[in-house]
C-alpha positions in Angstrom: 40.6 77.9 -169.8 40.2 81.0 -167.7 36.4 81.1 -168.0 36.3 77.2 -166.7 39.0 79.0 -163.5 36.1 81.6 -163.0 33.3 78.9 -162.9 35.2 76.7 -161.1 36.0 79.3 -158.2 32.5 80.5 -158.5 31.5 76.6 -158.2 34.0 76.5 -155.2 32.9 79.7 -152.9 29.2 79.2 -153.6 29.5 75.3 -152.0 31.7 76.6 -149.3 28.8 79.3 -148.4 26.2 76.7 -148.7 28.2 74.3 -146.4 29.1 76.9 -143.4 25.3 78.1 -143.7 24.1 73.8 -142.8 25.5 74.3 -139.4 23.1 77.0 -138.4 21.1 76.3 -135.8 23.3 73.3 -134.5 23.8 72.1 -131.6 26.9 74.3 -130.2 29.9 73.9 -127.2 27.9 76.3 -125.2 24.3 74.9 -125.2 24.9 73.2 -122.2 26.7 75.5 -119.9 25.2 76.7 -116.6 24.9 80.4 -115.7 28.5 81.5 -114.0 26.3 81.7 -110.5 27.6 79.7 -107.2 24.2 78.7 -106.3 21.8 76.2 -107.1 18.9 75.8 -109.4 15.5 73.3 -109.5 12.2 73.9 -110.5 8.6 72.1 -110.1 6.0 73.5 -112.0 6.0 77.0 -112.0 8.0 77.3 -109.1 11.6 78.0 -109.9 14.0 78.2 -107.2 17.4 80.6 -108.6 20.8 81.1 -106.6 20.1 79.0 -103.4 22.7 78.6 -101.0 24.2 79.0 -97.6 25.6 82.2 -96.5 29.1 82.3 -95.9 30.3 81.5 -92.5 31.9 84.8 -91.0 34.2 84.6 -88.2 35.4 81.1 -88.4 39.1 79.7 -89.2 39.1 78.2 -91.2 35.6 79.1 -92.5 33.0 76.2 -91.7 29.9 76.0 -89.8 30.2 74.1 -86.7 27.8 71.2 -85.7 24.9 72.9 -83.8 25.6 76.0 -85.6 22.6 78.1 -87.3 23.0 78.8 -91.3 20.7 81.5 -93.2 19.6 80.5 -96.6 19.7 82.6 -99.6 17.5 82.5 -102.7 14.8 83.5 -104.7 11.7 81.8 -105.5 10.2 82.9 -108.6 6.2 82.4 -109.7 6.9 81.9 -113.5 3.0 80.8 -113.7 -0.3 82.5 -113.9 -1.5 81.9 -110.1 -0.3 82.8 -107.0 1.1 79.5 -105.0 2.7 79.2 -101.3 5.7 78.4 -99.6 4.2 75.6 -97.1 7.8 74.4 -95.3 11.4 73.9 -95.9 12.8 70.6 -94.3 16.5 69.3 -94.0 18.3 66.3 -93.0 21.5 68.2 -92.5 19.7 70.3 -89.4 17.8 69.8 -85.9 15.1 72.3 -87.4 14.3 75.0 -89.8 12.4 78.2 -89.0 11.2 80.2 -91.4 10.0 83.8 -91.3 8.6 86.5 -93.4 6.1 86.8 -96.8 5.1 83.0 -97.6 3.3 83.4 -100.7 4.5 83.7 -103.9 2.3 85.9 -106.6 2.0 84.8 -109.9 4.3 86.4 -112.2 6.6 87.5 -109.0 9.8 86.8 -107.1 10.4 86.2 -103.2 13.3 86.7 -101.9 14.7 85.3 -99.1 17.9 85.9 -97.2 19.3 88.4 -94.7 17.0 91.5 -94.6 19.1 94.3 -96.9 17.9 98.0 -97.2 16.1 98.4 -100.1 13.5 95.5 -99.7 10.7 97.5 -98.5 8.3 97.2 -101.7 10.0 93.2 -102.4 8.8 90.3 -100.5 11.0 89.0 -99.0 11.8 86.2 -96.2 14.4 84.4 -94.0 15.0 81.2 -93.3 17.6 79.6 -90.9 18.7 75.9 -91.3 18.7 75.6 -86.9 21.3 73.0 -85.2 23.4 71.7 -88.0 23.9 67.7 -87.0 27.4 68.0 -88.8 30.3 70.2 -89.8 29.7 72.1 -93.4 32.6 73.5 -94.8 32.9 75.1 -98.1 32.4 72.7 -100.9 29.6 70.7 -99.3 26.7 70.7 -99.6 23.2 70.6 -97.6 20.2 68.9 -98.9 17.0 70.9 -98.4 13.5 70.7 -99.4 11.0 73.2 -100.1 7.5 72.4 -100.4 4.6 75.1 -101.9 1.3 74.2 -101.6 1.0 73.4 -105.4 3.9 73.2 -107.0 4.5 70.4 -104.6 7.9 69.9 -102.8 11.6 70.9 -105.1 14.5 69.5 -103.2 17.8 71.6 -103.7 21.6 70.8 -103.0 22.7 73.9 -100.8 26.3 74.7 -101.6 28.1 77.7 -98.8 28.0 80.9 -100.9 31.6 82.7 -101.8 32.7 84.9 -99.3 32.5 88.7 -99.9 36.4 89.7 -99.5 39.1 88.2 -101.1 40.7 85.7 -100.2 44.5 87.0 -98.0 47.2 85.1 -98.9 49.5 83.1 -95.7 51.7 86.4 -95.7 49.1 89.2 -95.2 48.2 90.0 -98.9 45.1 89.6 -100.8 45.3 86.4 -103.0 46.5 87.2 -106.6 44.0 86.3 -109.0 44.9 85.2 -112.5 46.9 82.0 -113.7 
């Protein structure tokens, strides 16, 4: 009787292995998230375009960008191919124009970043470009549509959401916002 226990419990564990081992590989709860960034992504060809977004309106209650107002764009285009390709223009609906300054081409296997000149940059490429006479008020939460065209890669179009600000957020009495729930 004991020896039928034993092989039974033997039986038992060795099925119970062999069943929690068929769910390798599976498709899991987290194989869809997004990376925990507040900008957006899109991609044509070897172009991929990482973190995009507005910079935070500074110096505005509440925060917003007025219409007619100017808004920088920050991202990084990255080559993920073999040959070197071009940023050709950035168009928007959202403004009156778009200028664009700065490195325009893109190496192969390299990354352009464009935003707000930063110390530290001098060995990066690195470019601006300003979203000029916004026909309409963008607050945070919206979004601008944009399009970016390289010269082979094509054109990506991107959803361009205001960026987070860099202090924390005060409170209606004076104090920084408590985080937590």
């Amino acid at each position: 009787m004991k020896r039928r226990m034993l092989g039974a419990a033997v039986l038992g564990l060795g099925a119970a292995l062999f069943l929690t081992g068929c769910g390798a590989g599976q498709i899991t709860q987290t194989d869809t998230q997004a990376a925990a960034i507040n900008g957006a992504n899109a991609q044509s060809g070897n172009i991929a375009i990482r973190d995009a977004e507005l910079a935070y309106p500074e110096g505005t209650q509440p925060a917003a960008y007025v219409q007619g107002a100017n808004a920088e764009v920050m991202l990084s285009i990255v080559n993920q191919g073999g040959t070197n390709d071009q940023l050709v223009s950035v168009s928007s609906p959202a403004a009156s124009g778009v200028s664009v300054t700065g490195d325009r081409a893109v190496p192969a296997d390299s990354t352009l970043v464009v935003g707000p000149a930063a110390p530290g940059l001098d060995n990066r490429l690195h470019a601006e470009i300003v979203l000029e006479g916004l026909k309409r008020q963008v607050r945070p939460g919206q979004t601008v549509d944009a399009t970016f065209t390289f010269r082979d890669a094509g054109p990506v179009e991107v959803e361009l959401p205001i960026s987070a600000p860099d202090e924390p957020r005060e409170s209606e009495e004076g104090h920084e916002a408590e985080g937590g729930h």
